[in-house]
C-alpha positions as CSV (number, residue, x, y, z in Angstrom):
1,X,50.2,101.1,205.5
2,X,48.4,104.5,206.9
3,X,50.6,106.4,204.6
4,X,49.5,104.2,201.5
5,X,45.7,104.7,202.6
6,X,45.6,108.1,202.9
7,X,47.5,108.8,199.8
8,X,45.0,106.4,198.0
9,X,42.3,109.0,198.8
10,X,43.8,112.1,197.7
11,X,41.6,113.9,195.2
12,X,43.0,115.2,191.6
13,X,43.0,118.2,191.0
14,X,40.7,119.6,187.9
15,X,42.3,120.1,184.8
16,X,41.0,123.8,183.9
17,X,43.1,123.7,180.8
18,X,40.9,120.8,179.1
19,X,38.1,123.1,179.5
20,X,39.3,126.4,178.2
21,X,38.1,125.2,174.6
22,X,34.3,125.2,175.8
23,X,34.9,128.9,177.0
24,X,33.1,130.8,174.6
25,X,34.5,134.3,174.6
26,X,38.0,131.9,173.9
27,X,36.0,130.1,171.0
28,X,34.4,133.0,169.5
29,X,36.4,136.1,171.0
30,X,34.9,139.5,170.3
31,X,37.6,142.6,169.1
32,X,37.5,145.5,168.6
33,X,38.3,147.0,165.3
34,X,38.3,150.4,162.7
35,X,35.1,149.4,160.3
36,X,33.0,151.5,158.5
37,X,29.0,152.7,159.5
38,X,27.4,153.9,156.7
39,X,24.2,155.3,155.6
40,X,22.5,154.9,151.9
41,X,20.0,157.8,150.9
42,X,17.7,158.3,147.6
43,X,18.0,161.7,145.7
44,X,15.0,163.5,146.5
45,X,14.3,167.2,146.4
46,X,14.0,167.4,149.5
47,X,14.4,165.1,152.9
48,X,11.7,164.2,154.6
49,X,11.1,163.5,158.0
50,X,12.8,160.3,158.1
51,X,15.7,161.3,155.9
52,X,16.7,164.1,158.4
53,X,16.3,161.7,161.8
54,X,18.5,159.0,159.7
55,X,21.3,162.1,159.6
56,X,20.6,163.2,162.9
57,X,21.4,160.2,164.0
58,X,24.2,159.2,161.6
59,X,25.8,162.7,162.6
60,X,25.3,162.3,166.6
61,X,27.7,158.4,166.0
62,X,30.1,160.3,164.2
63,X,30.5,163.0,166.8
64,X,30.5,160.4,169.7
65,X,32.6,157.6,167.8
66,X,34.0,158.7,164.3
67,X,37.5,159.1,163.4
68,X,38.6,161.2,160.4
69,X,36.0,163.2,158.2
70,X,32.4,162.2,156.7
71,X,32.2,161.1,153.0
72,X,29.9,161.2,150.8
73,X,29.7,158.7,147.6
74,X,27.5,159.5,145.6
75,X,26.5,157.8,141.7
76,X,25.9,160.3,139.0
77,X,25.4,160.0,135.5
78,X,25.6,162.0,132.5
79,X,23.5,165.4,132.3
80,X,22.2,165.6,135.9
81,X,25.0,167.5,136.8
82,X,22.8,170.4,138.2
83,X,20.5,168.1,140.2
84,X,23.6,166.5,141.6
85,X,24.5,169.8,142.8
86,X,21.9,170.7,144.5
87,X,21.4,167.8,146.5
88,X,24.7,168.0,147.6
89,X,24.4,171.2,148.8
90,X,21.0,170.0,150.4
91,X,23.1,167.6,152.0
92,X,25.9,169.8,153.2
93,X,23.4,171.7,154.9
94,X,22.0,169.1,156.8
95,X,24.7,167.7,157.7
96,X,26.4,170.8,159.2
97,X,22.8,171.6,160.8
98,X,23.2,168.7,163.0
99,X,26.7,169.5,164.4
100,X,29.3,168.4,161.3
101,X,32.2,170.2,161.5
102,X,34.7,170.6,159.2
103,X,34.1,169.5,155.1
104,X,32.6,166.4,154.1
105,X,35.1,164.2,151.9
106,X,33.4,164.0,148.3
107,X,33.5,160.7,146.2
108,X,31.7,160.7,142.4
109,X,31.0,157.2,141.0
110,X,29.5,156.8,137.1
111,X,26.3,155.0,137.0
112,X,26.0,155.9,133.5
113,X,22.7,156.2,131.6
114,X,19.5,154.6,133.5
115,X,15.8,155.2,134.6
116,X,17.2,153.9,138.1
117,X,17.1,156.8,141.4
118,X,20.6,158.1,141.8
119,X,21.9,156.8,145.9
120,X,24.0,158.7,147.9
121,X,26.0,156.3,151.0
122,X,27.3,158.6,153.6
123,X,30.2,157.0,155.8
124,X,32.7,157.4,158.2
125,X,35.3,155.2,160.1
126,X,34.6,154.1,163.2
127,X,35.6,151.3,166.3
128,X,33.1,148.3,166.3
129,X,32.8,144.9,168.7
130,X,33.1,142.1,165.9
131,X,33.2,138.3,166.3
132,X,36.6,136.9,164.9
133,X,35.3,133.6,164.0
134,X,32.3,132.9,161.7
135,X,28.8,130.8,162.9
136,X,27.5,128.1,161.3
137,X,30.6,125.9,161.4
138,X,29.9,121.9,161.7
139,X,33.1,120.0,161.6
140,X,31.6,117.5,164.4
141,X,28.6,114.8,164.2
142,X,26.4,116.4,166.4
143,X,24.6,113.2,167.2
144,X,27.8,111.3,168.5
145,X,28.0,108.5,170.5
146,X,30.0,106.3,172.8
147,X,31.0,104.2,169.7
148,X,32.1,107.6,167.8
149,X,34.3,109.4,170.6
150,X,31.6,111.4,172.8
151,X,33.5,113.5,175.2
152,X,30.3,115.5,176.7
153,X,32.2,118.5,175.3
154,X,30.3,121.8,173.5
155,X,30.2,122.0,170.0
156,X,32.4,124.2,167.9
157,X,29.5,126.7,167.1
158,X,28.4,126.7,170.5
159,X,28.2,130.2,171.8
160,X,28.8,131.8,168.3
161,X,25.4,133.4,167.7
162,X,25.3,134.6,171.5
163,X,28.8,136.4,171.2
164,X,27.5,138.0,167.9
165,X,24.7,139.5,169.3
166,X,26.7,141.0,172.4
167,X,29.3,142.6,169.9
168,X,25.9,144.3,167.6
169,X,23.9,145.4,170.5
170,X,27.3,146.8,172.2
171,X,26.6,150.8,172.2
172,X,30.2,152.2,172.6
173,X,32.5,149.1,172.2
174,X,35.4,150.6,174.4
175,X,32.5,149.6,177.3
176,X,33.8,145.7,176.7
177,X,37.2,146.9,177.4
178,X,37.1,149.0,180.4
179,X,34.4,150.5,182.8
180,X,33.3,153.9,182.3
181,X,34.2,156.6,185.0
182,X,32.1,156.7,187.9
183,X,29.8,160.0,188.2
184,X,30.4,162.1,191.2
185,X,28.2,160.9,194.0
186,X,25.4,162.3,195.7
187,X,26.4,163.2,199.3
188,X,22.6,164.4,200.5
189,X,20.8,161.0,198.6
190,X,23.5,159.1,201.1
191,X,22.7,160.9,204.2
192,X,19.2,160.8,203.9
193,X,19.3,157.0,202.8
194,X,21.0,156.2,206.0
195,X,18.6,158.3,208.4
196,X,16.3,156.6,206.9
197,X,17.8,153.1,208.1
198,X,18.5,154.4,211.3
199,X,14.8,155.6,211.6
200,X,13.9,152.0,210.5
201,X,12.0,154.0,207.3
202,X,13.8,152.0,204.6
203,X,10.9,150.4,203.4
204,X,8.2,153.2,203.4
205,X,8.4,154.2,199.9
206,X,7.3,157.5,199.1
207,X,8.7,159.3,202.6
208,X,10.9,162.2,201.8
């Protein structure tokens, strides 16, 4: 009879596995893959302040994340030959300015005749953080019920929007992966830290 008690009040066990559906990195996971960053600029005779921070910048990610060689796509159409020329070569020179090494890949497209302002994309290949799965998916009643099957479970787009902005406002995706490596540390911030304690000075901020 003792034996039957006790056994009567053993406790079950959680069943982790039901729950590994409401896990959000599970039901939105975040990879990393080769995508393209790119950057659209307007012919213009010359680039402006803005124009040469926008290649600074586009330069600086390549250096720090590209793989393989710039390119440069740019829409033409017939008889501005010469002033496709020397924006190119406007371009060039910015672009090596900031630290390209190496030629830039060149790629003509036909735009044919038009009053429109010809657009140059620069682009390059690169490792980005993306969602696999896509938001706004609704394949439940939200507003379920005891009569319709309510299992006080997340919904499917749960956790979707979060994940997405994780993966965009990731710097260096290879950070989701693995840690960085640790900097050297500073032997003489350490020893004066713990005289500090031991001088019962930790809280007087300011005290060299």
């Amino acid at each position: 009879m003792l034996v039957c008690t006790l056994a009567g009040c053993a406790v079950k066990p959680p069943d982790f596995n039901a729950l590994a559906g409401d896990d959000v990195t599970l039901r939105h996971p975040i990879e990393l893959r080769q995508s393209w960053q790119e950057l659209t600029l307007p012919f213009a005779n010359r680039f402006d302040e803005r124009a040469q921070e926008q290649i600074a910048s586009f330069v600086a990610d390549w250096r720090h994340f590209g793989s393989g060689p710039i390119f440069i796509r740019i829409a033409e159409n017939p008889g501005n030959e010469k002033s496709v020329k020397a924006q190119l070569d406007r371009l060039r020179a910015a672009l090596v300015s900031e630290g390209m090494r190496g030629s830039a890949k060149l790629i003509r497209e036909p735009m044919g005749q038009t009053d429109r302002t010809p657009i140059m994309w620069l682009s390059f290949v690169r490792m980005k953080a993306e969602v696999v799965t896509s938001c706004g998916r609704w394949p439940e009643n939200l507003a379920s019920n005891a009569e319709t099957n309510w299992d006080n479970r997340v919904y499917s787009n749960f956790g979707c929007a979060y994940q997405n902005m994780i993966a965009t406002q990731t710097a260096d995706p290879r950070d989701l992966i693995s840690a960085r490596v640790e900097s050297p540390i500073d032997a003489q911030m350490r020893v004066r830290a713990l005289n500090r304690l031991r001088e019962d000075r930790a809280t007087q901020g300011g005290a060299n």
